[in-house]
N, CA, C and O of each residue as an XYZ file, in Angstrom:
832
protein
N      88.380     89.503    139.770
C      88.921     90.505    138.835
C      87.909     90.834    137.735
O      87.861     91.956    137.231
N      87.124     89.858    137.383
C      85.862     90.133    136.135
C      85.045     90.617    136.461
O      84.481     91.324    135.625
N      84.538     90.563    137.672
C      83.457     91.504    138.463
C      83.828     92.735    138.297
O      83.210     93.540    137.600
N      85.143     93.042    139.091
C      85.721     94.574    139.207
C      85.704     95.355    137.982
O      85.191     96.463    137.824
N      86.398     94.568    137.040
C      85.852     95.352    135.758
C      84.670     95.586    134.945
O      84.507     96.536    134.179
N      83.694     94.440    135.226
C      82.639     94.481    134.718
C      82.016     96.060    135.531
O      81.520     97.020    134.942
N      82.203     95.936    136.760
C      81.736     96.947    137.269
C      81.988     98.501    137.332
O      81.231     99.351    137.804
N      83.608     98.736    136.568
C      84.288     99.929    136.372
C      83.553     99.822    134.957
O      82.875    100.821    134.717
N      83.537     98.997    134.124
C      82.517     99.803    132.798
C      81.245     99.894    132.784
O      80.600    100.520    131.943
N      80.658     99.079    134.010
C      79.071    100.111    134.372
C      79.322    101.612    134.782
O      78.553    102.554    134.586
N      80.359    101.634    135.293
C      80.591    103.188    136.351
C      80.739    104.035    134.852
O      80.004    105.007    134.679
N      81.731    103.624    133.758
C      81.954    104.400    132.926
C      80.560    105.142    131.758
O      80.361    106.244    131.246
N      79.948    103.979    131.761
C      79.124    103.903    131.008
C      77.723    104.925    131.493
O      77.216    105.909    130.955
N      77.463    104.324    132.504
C      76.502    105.300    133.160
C      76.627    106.131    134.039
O      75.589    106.340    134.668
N      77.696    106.828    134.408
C      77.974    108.015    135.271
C      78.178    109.356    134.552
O      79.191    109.618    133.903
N      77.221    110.115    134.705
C      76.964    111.585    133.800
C      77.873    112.147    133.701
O      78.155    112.579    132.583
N      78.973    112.467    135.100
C      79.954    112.876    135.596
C      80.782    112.625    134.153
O      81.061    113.568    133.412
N      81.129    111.268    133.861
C      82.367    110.630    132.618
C      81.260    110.592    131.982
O      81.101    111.788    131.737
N      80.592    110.184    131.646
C      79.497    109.881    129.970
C      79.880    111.372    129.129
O      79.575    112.488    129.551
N      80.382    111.181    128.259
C      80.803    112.457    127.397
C      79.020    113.460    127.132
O      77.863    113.112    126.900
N      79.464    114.277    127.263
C      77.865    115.542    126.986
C      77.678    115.142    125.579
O      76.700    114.395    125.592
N      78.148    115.265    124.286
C      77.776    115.294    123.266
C      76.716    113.776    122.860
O      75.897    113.668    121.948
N      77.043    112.933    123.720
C      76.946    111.205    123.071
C      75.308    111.091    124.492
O      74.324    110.352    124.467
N      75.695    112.117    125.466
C      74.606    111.562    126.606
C      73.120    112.309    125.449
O      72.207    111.573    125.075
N      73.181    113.765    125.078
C      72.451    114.589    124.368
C      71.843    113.819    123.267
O      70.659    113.889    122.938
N      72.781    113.053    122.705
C      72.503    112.335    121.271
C      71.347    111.380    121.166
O      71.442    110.168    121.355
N      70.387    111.943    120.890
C      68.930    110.981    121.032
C      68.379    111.358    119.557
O      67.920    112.456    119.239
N      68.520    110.205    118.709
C      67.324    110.850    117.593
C      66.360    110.626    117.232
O      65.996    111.075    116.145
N      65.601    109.885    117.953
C      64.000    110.210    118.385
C      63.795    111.130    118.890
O      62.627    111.517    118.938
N      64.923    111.953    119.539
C      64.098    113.280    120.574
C      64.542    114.948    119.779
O      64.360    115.999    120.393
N      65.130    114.905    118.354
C      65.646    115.520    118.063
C      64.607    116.846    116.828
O      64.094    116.528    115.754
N      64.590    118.009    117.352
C      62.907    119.056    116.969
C      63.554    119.265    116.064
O      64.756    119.119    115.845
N      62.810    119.595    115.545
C      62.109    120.104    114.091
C      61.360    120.889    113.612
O      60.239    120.501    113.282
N      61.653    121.914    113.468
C      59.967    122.985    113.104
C      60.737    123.386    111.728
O      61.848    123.152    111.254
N      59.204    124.347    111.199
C      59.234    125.003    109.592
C      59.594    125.858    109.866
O      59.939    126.214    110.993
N      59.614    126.555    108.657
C      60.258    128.041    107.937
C      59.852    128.046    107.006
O      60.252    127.102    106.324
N      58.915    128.933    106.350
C      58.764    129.291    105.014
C      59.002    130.599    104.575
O      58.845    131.613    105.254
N      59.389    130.539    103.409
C      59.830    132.031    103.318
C      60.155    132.111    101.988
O      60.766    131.208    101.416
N      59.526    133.867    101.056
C      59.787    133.712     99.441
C      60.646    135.154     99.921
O      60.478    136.073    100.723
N      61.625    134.749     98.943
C      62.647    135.964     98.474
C      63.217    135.870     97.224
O      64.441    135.758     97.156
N      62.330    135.905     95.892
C      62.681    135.878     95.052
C      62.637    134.571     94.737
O      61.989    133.683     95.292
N      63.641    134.478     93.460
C      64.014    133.047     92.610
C      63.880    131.967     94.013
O      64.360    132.363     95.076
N      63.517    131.231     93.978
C      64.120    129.919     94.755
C      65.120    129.080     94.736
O      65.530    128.300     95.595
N      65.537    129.351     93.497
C      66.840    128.431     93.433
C      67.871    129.087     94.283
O      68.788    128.545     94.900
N      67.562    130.353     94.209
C      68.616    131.727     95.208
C      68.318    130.983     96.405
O      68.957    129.941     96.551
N      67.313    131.362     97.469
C      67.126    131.016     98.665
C      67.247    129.748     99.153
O      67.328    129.514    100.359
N      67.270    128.634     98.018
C      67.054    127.525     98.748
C      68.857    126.692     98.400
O      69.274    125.535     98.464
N      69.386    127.832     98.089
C      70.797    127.271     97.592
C      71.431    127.917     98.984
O      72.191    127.301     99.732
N      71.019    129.136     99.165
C      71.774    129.709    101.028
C      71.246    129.367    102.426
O      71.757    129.609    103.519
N      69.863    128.621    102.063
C      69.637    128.153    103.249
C      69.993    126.883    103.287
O      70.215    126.559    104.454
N      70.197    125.738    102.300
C      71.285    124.651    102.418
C      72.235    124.391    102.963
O      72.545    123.230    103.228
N      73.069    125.611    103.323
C      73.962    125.910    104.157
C      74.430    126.359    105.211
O      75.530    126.858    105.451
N      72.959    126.035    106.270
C      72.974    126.856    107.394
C      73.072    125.828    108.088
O      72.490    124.801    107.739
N      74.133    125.904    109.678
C      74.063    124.600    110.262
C      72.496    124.632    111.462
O      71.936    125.464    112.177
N      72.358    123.495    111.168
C      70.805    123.105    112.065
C      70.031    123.336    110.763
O      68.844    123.443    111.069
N      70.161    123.432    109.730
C      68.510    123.181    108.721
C      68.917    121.748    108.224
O      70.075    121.465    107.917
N      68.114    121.079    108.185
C      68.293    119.661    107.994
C      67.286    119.117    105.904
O      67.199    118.207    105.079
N      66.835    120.519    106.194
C      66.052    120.297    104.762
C      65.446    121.663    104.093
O      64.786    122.491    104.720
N      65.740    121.739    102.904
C      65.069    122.644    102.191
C      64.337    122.556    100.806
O      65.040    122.399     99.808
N      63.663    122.600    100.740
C      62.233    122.262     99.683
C      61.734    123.357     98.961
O      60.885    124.027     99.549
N      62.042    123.685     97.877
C      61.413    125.061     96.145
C      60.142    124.300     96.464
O      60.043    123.075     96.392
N      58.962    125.324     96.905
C      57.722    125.100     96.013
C      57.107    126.487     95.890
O      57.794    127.490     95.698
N      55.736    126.499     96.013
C      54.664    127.180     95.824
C      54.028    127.853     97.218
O      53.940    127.072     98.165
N      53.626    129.073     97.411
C      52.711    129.334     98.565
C      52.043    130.394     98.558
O      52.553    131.397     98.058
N      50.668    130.447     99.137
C      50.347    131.549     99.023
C      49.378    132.051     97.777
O      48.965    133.177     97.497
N      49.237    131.142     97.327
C      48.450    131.566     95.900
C      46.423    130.978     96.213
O      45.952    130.824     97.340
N      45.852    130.830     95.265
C      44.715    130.458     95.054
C      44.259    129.364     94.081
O      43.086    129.301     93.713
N      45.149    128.550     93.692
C      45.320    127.995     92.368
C      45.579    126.551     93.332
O      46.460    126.784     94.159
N      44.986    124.976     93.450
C      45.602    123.722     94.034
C      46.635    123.258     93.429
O      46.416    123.343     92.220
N      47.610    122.828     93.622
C      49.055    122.256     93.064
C      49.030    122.528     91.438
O      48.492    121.918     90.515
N      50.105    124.087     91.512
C      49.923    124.574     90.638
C      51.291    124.632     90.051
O      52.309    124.611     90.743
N      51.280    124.707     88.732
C      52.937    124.450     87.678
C      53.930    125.384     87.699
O      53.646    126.460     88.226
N      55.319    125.195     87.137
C      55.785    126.189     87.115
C      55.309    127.630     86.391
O      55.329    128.819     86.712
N      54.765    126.659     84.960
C      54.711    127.519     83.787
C      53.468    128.357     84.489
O      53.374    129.540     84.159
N      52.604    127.883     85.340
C      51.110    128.520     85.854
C      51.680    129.928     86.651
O      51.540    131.113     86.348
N      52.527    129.145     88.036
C      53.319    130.337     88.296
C      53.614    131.704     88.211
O      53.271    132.744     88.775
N      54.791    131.149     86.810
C      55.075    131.836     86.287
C      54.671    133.226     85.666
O      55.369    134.239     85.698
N      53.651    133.122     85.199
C      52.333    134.186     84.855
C      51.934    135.400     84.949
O      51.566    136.395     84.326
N      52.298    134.619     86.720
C      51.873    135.663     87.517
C      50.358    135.563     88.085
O      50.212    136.202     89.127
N      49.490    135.060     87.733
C      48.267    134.943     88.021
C      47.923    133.804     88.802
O      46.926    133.140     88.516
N      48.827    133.454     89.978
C      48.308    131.893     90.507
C      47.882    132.406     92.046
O      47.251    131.852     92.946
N      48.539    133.765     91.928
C      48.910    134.290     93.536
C      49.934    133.423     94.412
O      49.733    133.284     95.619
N      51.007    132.860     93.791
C      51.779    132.072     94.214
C      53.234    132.423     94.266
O      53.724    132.488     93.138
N      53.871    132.610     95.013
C      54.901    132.885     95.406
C      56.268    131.599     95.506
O      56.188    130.501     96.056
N      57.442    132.182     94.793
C      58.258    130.784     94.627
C      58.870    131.221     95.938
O      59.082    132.360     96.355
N      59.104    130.025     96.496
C      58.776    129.882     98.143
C      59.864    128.807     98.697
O      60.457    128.477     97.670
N      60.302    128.258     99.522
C      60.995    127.755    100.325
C      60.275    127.000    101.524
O      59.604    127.589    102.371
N      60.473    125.734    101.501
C      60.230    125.083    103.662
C      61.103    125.024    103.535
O      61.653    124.693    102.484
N      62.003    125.537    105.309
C      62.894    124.874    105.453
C      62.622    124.155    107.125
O      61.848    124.558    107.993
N      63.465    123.098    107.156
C      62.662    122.496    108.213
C      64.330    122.137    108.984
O      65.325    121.539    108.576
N      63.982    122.856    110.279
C      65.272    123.002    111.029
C      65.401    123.161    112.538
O      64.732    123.939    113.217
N      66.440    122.244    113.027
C      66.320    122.477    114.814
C      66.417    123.571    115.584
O      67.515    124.020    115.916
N      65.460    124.025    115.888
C      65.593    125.711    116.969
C      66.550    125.144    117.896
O      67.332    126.035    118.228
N      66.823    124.032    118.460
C      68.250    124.110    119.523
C      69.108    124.629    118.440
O      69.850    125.315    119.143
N      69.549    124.801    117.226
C      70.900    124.814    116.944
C      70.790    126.285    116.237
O      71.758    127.045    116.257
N      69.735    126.590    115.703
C      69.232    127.755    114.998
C      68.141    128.450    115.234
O      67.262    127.768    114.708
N      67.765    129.153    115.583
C      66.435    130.021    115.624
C      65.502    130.419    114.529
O      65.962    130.519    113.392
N      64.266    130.651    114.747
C      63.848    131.241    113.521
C      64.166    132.815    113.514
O      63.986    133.435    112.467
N      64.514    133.303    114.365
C      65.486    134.673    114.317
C      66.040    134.919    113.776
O      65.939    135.974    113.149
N      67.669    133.520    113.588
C      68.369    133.946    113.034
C      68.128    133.380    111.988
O      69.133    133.361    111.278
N      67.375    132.960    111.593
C      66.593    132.124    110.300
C      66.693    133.395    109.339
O      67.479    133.705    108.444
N      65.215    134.190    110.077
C      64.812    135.552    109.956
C      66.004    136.180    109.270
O      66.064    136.195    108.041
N      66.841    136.637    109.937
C      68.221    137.735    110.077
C      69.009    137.460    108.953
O      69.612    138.397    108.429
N      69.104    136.307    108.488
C      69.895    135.572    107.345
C      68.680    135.815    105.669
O      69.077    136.063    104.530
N      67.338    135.642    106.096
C      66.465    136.010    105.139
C      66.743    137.598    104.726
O      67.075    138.030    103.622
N      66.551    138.181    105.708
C      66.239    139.314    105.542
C      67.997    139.969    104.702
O      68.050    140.540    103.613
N      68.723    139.781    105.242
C      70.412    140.261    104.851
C      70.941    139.548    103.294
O      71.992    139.779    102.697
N      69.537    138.390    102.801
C      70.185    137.943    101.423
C      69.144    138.530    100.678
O      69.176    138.053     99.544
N      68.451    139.157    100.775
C      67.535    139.580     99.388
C      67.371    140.892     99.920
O      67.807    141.396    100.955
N      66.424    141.490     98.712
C      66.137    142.874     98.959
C      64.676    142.833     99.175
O      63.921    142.279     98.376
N      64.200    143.532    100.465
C      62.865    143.299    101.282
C      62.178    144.069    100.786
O      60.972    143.827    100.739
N      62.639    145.128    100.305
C      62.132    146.948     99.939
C      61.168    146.719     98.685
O      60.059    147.242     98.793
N      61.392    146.122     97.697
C      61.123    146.182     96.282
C      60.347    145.095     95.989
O      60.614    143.910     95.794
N      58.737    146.100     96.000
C      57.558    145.080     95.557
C      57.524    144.183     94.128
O      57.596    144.478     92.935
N      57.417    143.275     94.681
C      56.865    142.078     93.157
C      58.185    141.947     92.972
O      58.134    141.937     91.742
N      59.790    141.795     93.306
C      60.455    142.054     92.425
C      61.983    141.615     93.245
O      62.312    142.255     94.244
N      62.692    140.692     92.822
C      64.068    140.821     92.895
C      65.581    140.890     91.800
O      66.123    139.999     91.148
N      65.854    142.082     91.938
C      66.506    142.002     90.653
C      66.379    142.310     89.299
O      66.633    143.431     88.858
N      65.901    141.135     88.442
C      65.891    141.297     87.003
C      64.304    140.338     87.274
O      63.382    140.376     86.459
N      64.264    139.615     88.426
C      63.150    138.574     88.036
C      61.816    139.741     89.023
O      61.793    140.265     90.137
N      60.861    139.688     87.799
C      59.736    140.792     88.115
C      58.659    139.791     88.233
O      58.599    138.698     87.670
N      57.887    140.284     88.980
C      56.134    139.735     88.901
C      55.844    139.644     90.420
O      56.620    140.086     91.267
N      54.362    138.880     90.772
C      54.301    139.098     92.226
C      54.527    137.387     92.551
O      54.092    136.997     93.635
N      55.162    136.418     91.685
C      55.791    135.096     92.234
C      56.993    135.673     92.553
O      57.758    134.799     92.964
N      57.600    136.988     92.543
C      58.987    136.973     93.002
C      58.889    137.600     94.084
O      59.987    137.823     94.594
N      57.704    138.113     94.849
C      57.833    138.862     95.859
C      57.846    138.570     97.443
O      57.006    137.744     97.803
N      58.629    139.092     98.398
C      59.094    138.571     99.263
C      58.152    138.603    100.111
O      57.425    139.592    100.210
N      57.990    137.364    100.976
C      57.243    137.155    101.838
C      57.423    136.094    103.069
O      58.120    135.090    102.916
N      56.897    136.317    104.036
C      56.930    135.495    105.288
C      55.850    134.614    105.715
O      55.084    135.081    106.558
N      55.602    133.193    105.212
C      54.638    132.743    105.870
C      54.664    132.133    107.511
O      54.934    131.049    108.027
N      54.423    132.870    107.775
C      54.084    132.022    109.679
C      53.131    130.746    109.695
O      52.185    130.548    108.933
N      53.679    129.746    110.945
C      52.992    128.976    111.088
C      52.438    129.058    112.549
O      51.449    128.348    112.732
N      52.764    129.600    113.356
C      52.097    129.972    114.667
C      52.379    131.763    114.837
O      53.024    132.579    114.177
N      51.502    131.847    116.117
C      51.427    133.257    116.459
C      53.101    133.632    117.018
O      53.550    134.739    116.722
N      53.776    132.872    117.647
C      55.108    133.670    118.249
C      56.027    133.330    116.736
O      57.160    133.761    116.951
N      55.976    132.861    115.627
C      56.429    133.344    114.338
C      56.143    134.740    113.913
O      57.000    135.606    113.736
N      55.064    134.857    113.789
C      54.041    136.315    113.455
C      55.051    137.418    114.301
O      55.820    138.196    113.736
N      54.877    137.310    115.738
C      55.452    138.399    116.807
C      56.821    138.452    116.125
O      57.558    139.406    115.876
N      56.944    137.099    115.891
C      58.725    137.491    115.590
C      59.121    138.368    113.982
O      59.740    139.414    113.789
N      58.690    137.745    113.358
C      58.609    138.753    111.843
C      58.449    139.770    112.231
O      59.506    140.400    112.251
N      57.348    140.485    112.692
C      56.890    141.542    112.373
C      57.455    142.454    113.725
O      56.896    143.528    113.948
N      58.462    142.043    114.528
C      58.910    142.600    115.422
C      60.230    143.380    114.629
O      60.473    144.585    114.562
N      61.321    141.681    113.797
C      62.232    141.722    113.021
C      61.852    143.011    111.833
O      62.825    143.718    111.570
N      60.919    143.266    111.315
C      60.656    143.974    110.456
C      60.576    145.612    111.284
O      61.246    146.569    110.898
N      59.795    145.651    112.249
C      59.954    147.081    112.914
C      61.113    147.742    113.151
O      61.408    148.921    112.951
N      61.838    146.686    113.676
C      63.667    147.215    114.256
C      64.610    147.324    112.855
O      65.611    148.040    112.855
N      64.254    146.643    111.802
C      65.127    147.037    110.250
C      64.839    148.210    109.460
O      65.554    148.640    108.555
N      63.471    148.825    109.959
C      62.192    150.068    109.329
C      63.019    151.050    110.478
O      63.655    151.814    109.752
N      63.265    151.336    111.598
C      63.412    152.063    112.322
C      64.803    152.493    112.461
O      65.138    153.609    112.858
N      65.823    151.279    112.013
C      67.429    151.579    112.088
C      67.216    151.575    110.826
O      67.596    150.497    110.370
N      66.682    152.428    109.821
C      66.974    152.590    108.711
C      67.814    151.810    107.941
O      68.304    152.556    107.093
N      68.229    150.673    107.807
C      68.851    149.844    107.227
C      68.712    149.881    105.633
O      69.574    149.546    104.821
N      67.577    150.310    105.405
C      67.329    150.582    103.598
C      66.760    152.095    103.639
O      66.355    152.755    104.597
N      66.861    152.393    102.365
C      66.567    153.989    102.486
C      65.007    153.831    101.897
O      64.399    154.786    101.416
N      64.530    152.672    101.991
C      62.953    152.482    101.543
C      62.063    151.131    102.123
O      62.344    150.064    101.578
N      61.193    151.109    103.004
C      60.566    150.665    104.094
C      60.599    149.227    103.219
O      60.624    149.068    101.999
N      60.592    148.427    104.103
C      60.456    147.211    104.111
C      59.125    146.955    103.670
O      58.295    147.589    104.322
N      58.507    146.002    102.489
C      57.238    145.467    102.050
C      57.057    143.987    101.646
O      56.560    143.379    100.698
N      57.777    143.646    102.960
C      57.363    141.883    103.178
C      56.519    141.581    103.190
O      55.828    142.494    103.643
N      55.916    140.730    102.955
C      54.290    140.094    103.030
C      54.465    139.002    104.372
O      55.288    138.087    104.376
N      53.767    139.223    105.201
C      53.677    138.895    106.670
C      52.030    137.778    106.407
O      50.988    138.277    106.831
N      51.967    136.686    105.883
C      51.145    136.026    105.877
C      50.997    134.861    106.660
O      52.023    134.208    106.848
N      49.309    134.221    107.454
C      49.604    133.036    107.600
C      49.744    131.934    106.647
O      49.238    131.923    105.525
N      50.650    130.760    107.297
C      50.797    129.650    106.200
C      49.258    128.927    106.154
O      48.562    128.611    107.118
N      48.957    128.769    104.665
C      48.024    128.029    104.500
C      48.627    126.892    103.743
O      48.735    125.807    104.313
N      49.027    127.039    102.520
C      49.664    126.177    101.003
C      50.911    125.893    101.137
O      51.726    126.756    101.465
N      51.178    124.875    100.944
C      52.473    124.893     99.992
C      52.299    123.403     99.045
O      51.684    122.377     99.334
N      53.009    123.707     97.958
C      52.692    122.766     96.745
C      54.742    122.738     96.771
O      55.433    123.731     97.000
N      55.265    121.351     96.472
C      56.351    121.349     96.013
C      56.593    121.257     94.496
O      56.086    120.362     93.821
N      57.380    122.207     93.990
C      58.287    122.773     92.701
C      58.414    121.297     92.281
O      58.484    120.281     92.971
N      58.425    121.518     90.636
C      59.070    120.083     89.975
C      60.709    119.767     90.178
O      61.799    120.332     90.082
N      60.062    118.343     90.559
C      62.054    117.538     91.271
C      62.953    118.471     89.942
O      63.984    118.571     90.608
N      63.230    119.026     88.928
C      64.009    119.677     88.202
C      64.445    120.708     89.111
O      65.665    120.831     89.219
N      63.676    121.508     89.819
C      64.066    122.421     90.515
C      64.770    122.545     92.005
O      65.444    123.441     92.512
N      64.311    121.223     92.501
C      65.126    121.110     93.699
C      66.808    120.509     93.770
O      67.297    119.448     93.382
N      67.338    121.569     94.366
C      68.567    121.832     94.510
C      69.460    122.010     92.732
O      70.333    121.411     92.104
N      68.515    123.275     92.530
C      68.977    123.376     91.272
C      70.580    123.849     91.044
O      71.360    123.424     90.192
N      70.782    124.711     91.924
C      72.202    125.280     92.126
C      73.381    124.195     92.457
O      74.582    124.466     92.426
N      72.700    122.637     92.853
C      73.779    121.852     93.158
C      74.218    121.328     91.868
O      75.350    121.163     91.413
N      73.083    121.109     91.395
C      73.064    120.034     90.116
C      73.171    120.765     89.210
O      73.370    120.102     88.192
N      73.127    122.624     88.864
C      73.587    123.200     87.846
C      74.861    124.022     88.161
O      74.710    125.062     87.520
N      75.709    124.065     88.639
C      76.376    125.490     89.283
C      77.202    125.987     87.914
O      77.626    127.117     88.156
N      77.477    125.689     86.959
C      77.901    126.175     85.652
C      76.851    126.788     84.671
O      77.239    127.455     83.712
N      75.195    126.513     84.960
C      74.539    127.685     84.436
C      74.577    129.003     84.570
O      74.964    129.504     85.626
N      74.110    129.881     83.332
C      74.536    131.253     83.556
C      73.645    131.933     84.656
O      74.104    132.888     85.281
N      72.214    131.399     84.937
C      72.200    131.882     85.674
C      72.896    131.476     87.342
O      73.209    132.379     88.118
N      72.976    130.738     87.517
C      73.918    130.409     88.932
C      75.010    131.158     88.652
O      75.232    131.960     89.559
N      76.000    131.232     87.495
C      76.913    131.709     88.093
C      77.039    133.498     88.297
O      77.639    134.208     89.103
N      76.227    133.741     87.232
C      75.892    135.178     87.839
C      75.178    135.604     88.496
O      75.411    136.787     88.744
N      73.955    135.022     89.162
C      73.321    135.616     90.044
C      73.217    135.070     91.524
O      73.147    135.715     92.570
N      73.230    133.332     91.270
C      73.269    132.440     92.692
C      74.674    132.685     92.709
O      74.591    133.796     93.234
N      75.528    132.571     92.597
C      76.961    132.848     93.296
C      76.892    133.497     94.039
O      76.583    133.333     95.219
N      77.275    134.706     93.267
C      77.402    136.193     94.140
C      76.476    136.107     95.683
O      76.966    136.538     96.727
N      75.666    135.746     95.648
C      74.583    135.387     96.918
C      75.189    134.970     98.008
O      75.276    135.455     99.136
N      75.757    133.634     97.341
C      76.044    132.694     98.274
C      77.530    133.328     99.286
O      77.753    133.196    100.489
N      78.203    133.911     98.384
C      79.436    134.644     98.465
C      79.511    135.704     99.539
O      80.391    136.079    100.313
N      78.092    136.092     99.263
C      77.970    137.239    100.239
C      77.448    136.488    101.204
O      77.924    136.791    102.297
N      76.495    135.449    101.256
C      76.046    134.667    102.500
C      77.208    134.116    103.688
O      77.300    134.265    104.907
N      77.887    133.526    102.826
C      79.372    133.251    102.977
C      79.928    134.242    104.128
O      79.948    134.318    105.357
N      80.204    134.689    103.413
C      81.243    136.383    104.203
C      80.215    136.873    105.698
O      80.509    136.721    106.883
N      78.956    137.490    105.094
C      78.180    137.304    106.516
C      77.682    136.442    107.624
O      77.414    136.784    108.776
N      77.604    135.252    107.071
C      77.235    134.037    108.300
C      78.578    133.266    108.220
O      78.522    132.228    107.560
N      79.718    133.567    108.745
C      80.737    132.585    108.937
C      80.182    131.594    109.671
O      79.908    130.532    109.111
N      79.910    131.790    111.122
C      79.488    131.304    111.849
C      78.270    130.486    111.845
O      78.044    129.618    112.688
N      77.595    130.747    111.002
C      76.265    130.376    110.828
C      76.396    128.594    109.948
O      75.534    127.735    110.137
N      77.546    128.384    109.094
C      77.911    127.716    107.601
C      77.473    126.307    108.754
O      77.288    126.192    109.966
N      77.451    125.405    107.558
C      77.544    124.007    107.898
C      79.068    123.527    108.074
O      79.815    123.678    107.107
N      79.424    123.124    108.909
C      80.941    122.109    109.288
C      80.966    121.400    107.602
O      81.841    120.596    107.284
């Protein structure tokens, strides 16, 4: 009788047929990972709606794109660093794409309006795409042709389509500023509304 059962929970255990799909899949040594970088303005904005996408496992405020080595806020700020407040986000293409990565970038900020989102002006606020390989590149700048052509804005898209070279991470004050402030004025008037609308458009997209 101890055999027989010993041997019905080998059958259970290792037969693909019964081994549940979710628990056979579940390997986390084998589980990808690639980047995303991407500036759309403030960072505390972008890196408060991409927090909430299911499959990004991390999102990181820094620096990119500039000419300046690990450079400050206040440097930044300026305007003169050539640095862009910027975003990694680092997330599983099984569960998310950089498509719809893309599609979610592009639908929370405004792409149209050089140096500039909003109220926050200069060229650290201006939107941009850093790629880290060539089928990133194809994909931006494919995503950007089909939003220019279905007229989606009544004024052409002026993303900055760059390769990744830099990134410097933002002072720990700034990361996940929207969690640790959500009663500042600016969160609640400007990161809200964002998220709200992120909300409403990516139902599907949200974290469980």
């Amino acid at each position: 009788m101890k055999k027989l059962i010993l041997l019905l929970l080998t059958v259970l255990l290792f037969n693909e047929n019964i081994y549940p799909s979710d628990m056979k899949n579940h390997d986390p040594d084998k589980v990808k990972t690639d980047t995303a970088t991407f500036a759309g303005g403030c960072f505390w904005c972008t890196e408060a709606i991409f927090e909430r996408v299911e499959g990004v496992s991390s999102v990181m405020s820094g620096y990119s794109g500039g000419h300046v080595i690990n450079p400050g806020y206040r440097e930044v700020t300026k305007g003169n660093t050539g640095h862009a407040e910027t975003i990694r986000i680092l997330y599983d293409p099984d569960i998310v794409s950089y498509e719809e990565l893309l599609e979610i970038f592009f639908r929370t900020h405004d792409p149209t309006t050089l140096n500039r989102q909003g109220a926050d002006v200069g060229p650290q606020y201006r939107s941009a795409v850093f790629y880290h390989s060539e089928e990133q590149k194809k994909s931006v700048n494919e995503i950007i042709a089909m939003l220019n052509d279905g007229g989606i804005w009544n004024d052409p898209i002026v993303t900055e389509v760059s390769e990744f070279k830099n990134f410097y991470p933002a002072e720990e004050y700034h990361q996940e500023y929207f969690e640790n402030n959500p009663n500042q004025g600016y969160c609640r008037i400007v990161i809200q509304p964002k998220i709200e609308k992120f909300n409403k458009l990516f139902k599907d997209k949200l974290k469980k």
